[in-house]
C-alpha positions as CSV (number, residue, x, y, z in Angstrom):
1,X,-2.7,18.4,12.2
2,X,0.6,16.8,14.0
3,X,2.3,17.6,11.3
4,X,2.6,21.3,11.6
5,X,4.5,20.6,14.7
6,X,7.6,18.6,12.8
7,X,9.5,21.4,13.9
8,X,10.2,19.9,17.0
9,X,11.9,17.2,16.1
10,X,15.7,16.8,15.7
11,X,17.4,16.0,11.5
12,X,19.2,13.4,12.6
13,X,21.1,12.0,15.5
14,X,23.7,13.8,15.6
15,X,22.6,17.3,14.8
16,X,19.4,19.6,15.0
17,X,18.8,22.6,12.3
18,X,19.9,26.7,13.7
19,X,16.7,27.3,12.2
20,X,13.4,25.1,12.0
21,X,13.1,26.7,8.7
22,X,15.9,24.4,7.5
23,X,13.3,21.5,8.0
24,X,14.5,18.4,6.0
25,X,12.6,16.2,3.1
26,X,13.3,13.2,5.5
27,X,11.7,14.6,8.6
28,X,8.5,15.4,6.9
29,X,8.6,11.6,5.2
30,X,9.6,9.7,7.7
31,X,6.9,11.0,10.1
32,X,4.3,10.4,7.4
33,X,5.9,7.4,6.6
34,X,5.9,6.0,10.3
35,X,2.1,7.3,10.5
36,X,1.0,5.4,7.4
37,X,3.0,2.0,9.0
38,X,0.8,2.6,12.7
39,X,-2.2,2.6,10.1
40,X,-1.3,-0.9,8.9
41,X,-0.7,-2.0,12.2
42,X,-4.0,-1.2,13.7
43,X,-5.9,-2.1,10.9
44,X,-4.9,-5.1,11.0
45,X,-4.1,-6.3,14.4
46,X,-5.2,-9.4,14.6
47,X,-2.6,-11.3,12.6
48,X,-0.1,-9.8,15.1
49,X,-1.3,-7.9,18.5
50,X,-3.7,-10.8,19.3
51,X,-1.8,-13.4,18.1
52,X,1.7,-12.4,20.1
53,X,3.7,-11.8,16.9
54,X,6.9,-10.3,17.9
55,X,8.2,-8.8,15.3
56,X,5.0,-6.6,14.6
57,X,5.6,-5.9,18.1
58,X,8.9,-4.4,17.6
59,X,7.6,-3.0,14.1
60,X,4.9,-1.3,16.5
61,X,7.5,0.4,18.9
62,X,10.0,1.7,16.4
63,X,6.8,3.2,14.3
64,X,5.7,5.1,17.5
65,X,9.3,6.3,18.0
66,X,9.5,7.6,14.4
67,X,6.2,9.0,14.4
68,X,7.5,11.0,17.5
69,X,11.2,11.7,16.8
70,X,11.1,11.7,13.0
71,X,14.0,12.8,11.0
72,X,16.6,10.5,12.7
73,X,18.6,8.6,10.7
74,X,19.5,5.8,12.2
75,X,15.9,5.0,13.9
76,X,14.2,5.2,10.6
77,X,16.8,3.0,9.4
78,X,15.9,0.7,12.1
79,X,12.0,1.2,11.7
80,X,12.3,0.3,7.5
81,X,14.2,-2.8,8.8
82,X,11.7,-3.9,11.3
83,X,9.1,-3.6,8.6
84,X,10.4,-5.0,5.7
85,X,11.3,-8.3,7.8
86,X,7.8,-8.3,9.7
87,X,6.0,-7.5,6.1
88,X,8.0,-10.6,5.0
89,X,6.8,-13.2,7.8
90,X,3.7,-12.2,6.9
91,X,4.2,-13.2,2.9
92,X,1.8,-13.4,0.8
93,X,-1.5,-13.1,2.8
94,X,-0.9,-9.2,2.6
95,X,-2.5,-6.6,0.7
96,X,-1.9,-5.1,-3.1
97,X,-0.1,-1.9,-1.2
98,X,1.8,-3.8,1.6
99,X,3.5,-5.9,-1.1
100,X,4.8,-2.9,-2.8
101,X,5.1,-1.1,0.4
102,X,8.0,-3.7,1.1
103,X,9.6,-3.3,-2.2
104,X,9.5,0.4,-1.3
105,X,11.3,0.1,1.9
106,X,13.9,-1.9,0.9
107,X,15.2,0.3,-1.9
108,X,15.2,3.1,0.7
109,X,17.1,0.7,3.4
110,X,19.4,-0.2,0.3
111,X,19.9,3.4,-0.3
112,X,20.9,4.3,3.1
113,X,23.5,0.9,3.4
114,X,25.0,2.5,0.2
115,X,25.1,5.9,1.4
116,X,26.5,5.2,4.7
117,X,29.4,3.2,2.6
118,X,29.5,6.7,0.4
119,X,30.2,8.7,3.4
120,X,32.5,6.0,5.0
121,X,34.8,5.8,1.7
122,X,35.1,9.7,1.2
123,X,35.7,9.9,5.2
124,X,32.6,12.6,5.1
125,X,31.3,13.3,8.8
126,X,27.7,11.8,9.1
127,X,25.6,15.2,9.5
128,X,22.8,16.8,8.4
129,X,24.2,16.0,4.6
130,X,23.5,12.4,5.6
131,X,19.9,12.9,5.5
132,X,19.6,14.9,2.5
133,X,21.9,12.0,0.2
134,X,19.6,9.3,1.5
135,X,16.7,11.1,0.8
136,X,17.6,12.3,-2.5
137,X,18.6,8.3,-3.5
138,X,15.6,6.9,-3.0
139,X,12.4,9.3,-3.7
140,X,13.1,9.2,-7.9
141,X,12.6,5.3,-7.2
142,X,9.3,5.1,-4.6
143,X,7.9,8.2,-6.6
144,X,8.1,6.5,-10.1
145,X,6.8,3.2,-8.2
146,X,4.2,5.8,-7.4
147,X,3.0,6.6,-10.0
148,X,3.3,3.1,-11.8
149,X,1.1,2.1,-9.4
150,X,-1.7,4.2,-10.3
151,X,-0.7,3.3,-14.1
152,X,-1.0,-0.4,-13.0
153,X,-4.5,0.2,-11.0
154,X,-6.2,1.9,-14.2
155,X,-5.0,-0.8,-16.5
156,X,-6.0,-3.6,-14.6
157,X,-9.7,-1.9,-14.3
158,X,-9.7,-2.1,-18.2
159,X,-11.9,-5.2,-19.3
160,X,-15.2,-6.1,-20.1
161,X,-17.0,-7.2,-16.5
162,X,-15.7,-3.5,-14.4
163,X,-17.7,-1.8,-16.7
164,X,-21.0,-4.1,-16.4
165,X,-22.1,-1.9,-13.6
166,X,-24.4,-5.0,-12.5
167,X,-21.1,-6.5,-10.7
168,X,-18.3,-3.6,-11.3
169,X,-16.0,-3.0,-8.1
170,X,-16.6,0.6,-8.7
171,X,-20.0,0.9,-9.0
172,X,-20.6,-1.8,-6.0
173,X,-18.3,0.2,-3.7
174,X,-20.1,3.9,-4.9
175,X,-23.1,2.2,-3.8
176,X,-21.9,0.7,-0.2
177,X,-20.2,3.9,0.2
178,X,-24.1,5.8,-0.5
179,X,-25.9,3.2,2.0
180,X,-23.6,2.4,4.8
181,X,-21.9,5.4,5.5
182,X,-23.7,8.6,6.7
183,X,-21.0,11.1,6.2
184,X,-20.5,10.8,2.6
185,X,-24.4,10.0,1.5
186,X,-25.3,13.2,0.9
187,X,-22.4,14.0,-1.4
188,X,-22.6,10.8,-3.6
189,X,-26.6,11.8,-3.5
190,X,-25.8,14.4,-5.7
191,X,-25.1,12.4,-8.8
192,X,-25.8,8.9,-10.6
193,X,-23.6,6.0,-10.0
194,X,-22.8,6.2,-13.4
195,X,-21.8,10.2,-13.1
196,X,-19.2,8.9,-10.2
197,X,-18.0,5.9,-12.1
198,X,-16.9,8.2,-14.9
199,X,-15.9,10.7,-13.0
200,X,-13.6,8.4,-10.9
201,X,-12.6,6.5,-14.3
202,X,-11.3,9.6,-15.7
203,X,-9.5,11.1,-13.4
204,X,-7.5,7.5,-12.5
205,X,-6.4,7.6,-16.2
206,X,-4.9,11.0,-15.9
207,X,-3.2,10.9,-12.3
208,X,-0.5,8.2,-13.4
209,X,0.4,10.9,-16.6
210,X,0.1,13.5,-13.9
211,X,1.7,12.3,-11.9
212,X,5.2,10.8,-14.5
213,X,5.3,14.4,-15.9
214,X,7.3,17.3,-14.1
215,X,5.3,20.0,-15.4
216,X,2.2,18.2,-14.2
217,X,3.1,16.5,-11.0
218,X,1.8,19.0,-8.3
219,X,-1.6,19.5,-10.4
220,X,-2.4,15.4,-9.6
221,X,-2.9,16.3,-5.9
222,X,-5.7,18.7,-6.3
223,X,-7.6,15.6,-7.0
224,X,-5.2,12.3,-5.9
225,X,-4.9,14.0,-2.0
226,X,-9.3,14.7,-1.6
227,X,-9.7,11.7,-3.9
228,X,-7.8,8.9,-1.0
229,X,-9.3,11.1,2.0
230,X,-12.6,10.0,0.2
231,X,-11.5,6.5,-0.1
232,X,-10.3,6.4,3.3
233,X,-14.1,7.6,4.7
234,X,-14.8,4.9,2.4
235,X,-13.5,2.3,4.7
236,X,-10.1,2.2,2.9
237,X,-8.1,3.7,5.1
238,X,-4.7,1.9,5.3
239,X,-4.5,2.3,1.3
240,X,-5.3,5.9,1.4
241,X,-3.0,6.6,4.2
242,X,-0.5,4.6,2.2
243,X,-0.9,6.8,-0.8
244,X,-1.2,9.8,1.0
245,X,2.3,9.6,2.8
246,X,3.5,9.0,-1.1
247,X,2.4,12.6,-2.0
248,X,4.1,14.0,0.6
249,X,7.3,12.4,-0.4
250,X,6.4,13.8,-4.4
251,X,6.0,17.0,-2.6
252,X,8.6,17.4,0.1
253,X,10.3,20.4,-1.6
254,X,7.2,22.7,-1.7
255,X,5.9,21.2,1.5
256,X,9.4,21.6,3.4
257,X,9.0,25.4,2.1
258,X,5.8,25.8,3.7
259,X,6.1,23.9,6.8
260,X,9.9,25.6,7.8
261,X,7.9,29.1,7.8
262,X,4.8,27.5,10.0
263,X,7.5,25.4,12.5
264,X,9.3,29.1,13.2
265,X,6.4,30.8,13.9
266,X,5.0,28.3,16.2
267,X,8.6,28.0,17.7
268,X,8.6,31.3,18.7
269,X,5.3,30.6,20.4
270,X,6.8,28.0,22.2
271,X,9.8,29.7,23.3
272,X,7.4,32.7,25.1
273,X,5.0,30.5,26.8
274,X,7.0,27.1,27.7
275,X,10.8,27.8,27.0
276,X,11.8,25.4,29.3
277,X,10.2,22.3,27.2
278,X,12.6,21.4,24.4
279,X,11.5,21.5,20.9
280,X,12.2,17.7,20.6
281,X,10.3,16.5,23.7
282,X,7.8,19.1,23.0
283,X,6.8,17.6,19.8
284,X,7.3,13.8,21.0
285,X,4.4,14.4,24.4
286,X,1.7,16.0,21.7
287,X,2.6,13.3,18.8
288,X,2.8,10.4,22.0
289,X,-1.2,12.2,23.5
290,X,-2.4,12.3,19.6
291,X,-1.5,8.3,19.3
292,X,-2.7,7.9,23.2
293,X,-6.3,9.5,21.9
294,X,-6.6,5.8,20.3
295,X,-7.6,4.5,23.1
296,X,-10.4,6.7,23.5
297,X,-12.0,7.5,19.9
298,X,-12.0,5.0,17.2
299,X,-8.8,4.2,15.2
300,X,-10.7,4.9,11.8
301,X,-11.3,9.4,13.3
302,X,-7.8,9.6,14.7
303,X,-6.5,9.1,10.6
304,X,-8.9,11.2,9.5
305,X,-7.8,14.0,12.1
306,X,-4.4,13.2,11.0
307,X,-4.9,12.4,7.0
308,X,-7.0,15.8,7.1
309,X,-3.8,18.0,8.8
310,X,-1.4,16.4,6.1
311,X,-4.2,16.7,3.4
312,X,-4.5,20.5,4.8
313,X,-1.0,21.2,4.8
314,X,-0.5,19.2,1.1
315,X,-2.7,21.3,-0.9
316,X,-2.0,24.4,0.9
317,X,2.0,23.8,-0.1
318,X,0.5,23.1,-3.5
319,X,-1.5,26.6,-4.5
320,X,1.4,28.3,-2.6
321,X,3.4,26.8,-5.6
322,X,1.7,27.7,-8.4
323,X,0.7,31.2,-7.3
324,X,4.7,31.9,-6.8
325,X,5.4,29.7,-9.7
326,X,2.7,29.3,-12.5
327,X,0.5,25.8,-12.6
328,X,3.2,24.0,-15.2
329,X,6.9,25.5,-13.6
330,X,7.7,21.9,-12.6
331,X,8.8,23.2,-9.0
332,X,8.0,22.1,-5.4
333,X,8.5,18.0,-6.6
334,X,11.0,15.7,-5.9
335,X,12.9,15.0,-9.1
336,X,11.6,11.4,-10.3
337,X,13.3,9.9,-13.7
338,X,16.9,10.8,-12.6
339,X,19.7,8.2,-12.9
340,X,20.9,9.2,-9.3
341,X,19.7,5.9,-7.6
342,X,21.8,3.9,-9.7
343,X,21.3,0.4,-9.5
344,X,18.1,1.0,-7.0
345,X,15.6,1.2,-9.8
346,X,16.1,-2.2,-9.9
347,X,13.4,-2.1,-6.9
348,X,11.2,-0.6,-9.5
349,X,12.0,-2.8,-12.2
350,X,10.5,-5.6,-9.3
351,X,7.2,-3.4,-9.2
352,X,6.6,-3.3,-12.7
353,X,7.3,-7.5,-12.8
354,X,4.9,-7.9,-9.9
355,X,2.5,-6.1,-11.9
356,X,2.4,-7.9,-14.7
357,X,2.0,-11.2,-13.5
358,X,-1.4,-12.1,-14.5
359,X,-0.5,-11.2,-18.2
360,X,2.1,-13.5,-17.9
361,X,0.4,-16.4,-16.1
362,X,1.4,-16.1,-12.9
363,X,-0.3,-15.0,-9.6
364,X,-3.4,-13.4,-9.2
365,X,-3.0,-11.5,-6.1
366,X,-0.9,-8.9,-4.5
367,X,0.0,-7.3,-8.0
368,X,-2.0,-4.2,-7.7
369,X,-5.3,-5.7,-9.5
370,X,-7.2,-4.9,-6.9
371,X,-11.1,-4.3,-7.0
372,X,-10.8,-4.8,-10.9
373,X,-12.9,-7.4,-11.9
374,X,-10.2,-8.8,-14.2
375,X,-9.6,-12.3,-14.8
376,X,-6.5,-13.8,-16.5
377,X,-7.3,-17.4,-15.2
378,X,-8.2,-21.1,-16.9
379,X,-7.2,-19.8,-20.5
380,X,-9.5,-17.0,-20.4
381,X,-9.0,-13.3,-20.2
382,X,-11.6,-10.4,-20.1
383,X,-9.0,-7.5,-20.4
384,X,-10.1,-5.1,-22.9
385,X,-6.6,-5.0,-24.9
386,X,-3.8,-6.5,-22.7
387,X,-2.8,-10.1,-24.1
388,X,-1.9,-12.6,-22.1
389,X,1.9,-14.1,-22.6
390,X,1.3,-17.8,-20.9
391,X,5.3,-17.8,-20.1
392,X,3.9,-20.0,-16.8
393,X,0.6,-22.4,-16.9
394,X,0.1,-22.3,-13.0
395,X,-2.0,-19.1,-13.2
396,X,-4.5,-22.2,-15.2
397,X,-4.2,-24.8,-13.5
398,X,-7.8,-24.9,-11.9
399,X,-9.8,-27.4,-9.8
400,X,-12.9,-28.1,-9.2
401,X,-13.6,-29.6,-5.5
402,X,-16.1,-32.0,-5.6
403,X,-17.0,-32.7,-2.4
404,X,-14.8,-33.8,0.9
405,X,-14.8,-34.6,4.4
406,X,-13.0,-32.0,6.0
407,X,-14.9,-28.6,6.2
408,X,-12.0,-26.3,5.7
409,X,-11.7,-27.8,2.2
410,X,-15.5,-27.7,1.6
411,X,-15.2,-24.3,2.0
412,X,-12.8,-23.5,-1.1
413,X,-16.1,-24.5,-3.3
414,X,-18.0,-21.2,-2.2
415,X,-16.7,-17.4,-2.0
416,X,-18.6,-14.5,-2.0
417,X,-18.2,-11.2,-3.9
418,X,-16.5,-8.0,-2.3
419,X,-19.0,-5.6,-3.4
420,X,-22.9,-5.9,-3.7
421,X,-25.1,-9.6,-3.6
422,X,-24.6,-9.8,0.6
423,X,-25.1,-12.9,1.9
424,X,-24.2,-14.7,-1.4
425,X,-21.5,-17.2,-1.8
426,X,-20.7,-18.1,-5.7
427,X,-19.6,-21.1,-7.2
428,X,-15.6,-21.5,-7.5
429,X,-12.0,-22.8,-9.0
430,X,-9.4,-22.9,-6.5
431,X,-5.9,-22.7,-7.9
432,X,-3.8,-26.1,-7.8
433,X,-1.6,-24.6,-6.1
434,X,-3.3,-23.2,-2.9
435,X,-5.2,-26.4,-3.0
436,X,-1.7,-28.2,-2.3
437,X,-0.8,-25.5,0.1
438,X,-4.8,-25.7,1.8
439,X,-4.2,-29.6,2.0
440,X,-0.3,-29.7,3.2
441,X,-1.4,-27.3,5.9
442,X,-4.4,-29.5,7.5
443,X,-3.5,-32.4,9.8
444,X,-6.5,-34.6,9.3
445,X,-4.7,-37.9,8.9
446,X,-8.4,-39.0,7.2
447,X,-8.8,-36.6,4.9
448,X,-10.2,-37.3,1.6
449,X,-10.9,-34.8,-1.3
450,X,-12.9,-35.7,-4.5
451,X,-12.0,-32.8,-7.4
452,X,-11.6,-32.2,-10.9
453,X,-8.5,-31.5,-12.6
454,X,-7.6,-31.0,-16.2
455,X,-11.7,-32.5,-16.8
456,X,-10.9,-36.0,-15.0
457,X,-12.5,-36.5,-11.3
458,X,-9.8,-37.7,-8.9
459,X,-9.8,-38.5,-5.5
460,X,-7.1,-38.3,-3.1
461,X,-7.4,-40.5,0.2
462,X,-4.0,-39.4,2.7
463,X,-1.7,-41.8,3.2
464,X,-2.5,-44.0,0.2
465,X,0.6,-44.4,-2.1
466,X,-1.3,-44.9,-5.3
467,X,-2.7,-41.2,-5.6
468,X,-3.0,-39.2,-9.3
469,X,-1.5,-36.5,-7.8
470,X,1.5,-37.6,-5.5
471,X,2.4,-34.1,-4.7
472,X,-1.2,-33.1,-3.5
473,X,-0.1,-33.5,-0.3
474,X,3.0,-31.8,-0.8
475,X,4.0,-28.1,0.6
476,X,5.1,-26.2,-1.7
477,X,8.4,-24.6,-1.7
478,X,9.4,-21.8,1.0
479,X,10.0,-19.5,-1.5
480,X,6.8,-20.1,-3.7
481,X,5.1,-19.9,-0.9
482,X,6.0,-16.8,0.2
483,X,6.0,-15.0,-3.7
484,X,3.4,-17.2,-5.0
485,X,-0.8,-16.2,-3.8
486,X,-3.9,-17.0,-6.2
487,X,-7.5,-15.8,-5.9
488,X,-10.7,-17.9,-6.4
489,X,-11.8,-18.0,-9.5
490,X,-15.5,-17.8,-10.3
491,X,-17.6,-20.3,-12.2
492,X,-19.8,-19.1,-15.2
493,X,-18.7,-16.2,-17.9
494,X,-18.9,-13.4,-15.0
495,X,-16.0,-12.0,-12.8
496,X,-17.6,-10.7,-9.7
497,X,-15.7,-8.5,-7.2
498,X,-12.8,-9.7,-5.3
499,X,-9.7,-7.8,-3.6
């Protein structure tokens, strides 16, 4: 919807297109990019809004002034900044997609630190070229990350207890979707579980493909872009908004095309009935009233009225494409394995590590794994073909809590399942290590904790000097902290439905 209007905004700081059909790739991304940010940052609010966190606070106000002003260099500079340094304090109790989202954003704030010293160097006037160099240097990398990401989602879903439908992620969140939420009941009436769970299965192995190959790209978002609108009614909304501000940066070229026509026409509408209201403050007051209608319908329909303009505006830029073009011309996408970043892909290099961490036995969370059902932990590994490579033991390094007297550690012995069983808590391992980071964080100077490690009971009492595991009630280090996050682990031979 707001997005037809991005022809109000200004390229960069400096300078404004003749013509608003000389619309840049980095004024349609960075107000999707800003959009899908605000999503985060409602969603969840209470880790900063209600608990005074400052720097989501100043993440908040450079989002809304990107969403309004996009295209400007140097306060999307500012806004990637803000993020990548709140996304950090907030390390590594964040979701799959905010981790990569941070890897994402700093190899586009590297990119524009190493195109500014470009331009410096070759004493080139910061202009509209400006935007078009950062742009170019770092879409191949966050579009390969992309679609490595969908690669990494459909891999991790590839073992033995996702496709027991009894406890499967997919087949638990098909059937939420079918009881809880009126709007999309009817259409997920019209088939089995099982019809949808194929369905869904199928089509996730061929969007990563899609999506790697040229010829192929723009044909993934006949079914990627209704496929995260349908996730989003879903109740995942800040993933699908997150994915969905991706496709526009794979499809800036063909979406530039169609929005440049659109933003002239609709200029010269503005120009006979308000001339005297700029393009730029023009597009800032109806962007500023559509984030202003928050306060007065729910969060979850203003990105649906939102994700169904971009959604709109996507596919329409798509067909337009292969009418002109033919379905496999390869035109309308950003260009994707290109040796033009340089030493950026080292960014995506970092996704594909993060990713394989529970292969290698290291964390369990944050590696986009998410609603799999897979399990890598305690020497065991249900993954229908991917081996494990023990290069680290931490990832098995389990306990068993016993019993103690301090309720926030009683509670590690229970967790319930994401999808399906409501109301039911299962038995659980906790990971060593975020039992030493549960127990370094609590100041019960009487705390006492009876567990089993490595199949011997132990008790730790604080403040006694004899314990069997001195470092219990040690923190771990900053850094592991921050990279380091493990999930629960279940008892028995099934792996239930986590995040």
């Amino acid at each position: 919807m707001n997005i037809n209007l991005l022809y109000f905004c200004k390229v960069t700081d400096m300078n404004s297109p003749k013509s608003y059909s000389e619309l840049k790739s980095l004024t349609v991304f960075s107000h999707a990019w800003a959009a899908q940010s605000l999503v985060q940052l409602v969603f969840f609010h209470s880790v900063w809004f209600e608990q005074g966190v400052i720097l989501g606070y100043i993440f908040a106000a450079l989002a809304i002034l990107v969403f309004m002003f996009p295209g400007r260099v140097w306060l999307f500079g500012a806004m990637i900044f803000a993020s990548i340094v709140y996304f950090v304090s907030q390390w590594p109790f964040v979701v799959n997609h905010i981790f990569i989202d941070t890897f994402m954003s700093a190899s586009m704030l590297a990119a524009l630190i190493w195109m500014v010293v470009h331009f410096k160097r070759r004493q080139i006037p910061f202009d509209r070229d400006l935007a078009d160099a950062w742009f170019d240097k770092f879409a191949p990398v966050c579009g390969a990350a992309f679609a490595f990401m969908y690669f990494s989602i459909i891999v991790s879903k590839l073992n033995t207890d996702f496709f027991n439908l009894d406890i499967s992620c997919l087949a638990g969140m098909i059937e939420e979707a079918h009881n809880r939420r009126p709007l999309l009941s009817p259409l997920l009436s019209i088939a089995s579980v099982e019809f949808f769970f194929w369905f869904f299965i199928v089509a996730e192995a061929l969007l990563p493909l899609m999506l790697a190959i040229r010829k192929t790209r723009l044909l993934a978002f006949y079914f990627g872009v209704p496929f995260h609108v349908l996730l989003g009614l879903m109740g995942h909304w800040p993933f699908s908004s997150f994915m969905i501000a991706l496709y526009v940066l794979v499809a800036a070229p063909a979406l530039v095309d169609v929005l440049g026509k659109v933003t002239d026409w609709a200029d010269r509408l503005r120009n006979k009935f308000v001339p005297a209201v700029s393009p730029t403050l023009g597009f800032a007051i109806v962007s500023g009233l559509f984030l202003a209608s928050v306060w007065v319908i729910k969060p979850s329909w203003a990105w649906l009225i939102w994700t169904l303009g971009v959604a709109t505006a996507l596919l329409c830029a798509t067909v337009r494409e292969h009418i002109k073009h033919g379905l496999f011309a390869g035109t309308g996408v950003s260009p994707m394995w290109t040796s033009k970043p340089g030493l950026l892909w080292v960014f995506f290099v970092l996704v594909v590590l993060n990713s394989l961490s529970p292969y290698v036995g290291l964390k369990t969370q944050t590696n986009v794994a998410m609603y799999s059902n897979m399990r890598t932990e305690g020497g065991v590994n249900n993954h229908m073909f991917m081996p494990r490579f023990p290069l680290f033991d931490i990832q098995d390094d389990l306990v068993e809590i016993v019993a103690s007297n301090n309720a926030n550690i009683e509670e590690l012995k229970t967790h319930p399942a994401r999808y399906g069983f409501g109301g039911q808590d299962f038995d659980v391992y906790v990971n060593y290590f975020e039992l030493r980071r549960s127990v370094a964080g609590l100041e019960d100077r009487d705390l006492e904790i009876t567990y089993i490690r490595d199949g011997k009971q132990k008790t730790f009492k604080r403040g006694e000097s004899n314990e069997a595991d001195p470092d219990l009630d040690i923190a771990p280090s900053i850094w592991m902290q921050k990279a380091l996050y493990f999930r629960p682990v279940f008892k028995g031979d099934l792996s239930y439905c986590l995040h």
